[in-house]
N, C-alpha and C positions, 0 to 999 in steps of 0.2 A: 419384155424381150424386144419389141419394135423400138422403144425409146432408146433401147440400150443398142442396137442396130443403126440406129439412126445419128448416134451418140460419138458412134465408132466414125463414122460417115463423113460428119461434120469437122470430125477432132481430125481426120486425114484432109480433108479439104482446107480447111482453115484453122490450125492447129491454136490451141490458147496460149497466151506468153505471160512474160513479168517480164520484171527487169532483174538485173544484178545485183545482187545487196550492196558487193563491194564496187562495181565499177560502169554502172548502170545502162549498161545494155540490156537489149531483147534477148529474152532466152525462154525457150518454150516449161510451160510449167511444170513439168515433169523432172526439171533438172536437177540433179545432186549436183553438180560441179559447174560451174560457170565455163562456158568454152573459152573465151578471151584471157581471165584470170585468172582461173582455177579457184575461185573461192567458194566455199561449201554455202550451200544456200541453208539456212536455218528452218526452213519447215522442207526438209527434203525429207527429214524423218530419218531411222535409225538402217543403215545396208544390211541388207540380208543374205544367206547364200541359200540357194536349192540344188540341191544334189540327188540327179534322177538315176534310178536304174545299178545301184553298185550293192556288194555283198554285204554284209553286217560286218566282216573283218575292214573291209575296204575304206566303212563309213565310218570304223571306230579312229582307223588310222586318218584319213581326212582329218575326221574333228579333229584329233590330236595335234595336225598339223595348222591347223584354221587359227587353233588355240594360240600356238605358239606364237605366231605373228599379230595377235592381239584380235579378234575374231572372238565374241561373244558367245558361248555355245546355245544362247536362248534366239540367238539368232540364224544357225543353223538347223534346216531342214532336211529331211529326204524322204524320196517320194517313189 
């Protein structure tokens, strides 16, 4: 818990970067999308959506629509 505290601390004080695959600027390493390019970074890993707090009718209709626009449903949550 302290490391993981201290973790947070560090990562707001001096946040860690890379560069851009495609256009090699700094960009912190958290990033899906390159701010400058818009190029997808290749380990940004697969987008997720989480959906808090809505009914079972609500959540059925979401997915449905998540779906539509090409939105994986292994990758929709709700909490």
């Amino acid at each position: 818990m302290v490391r993981t505290v201290r973790k947070r601390i560090a990562d707001r004080i001096a946040p860690s970067s890379t560069t851009c695959s495609a256009c090699g600027i700094e960009i912190p390493d958290d990033s899906i999308f390159c701010p400058r390019c818009g190029a997808r970074e290749p380990d940004a890993g697969e987008p997720g959506v989480v959906i808090r707090g809505v009914s079972e009718e609500t959540s059925e209709a979401l997915t449905d629509a998540l779906q539509e626009v090409g939105v994986d449903e292994d990758l929709i949550q709700y909490e």
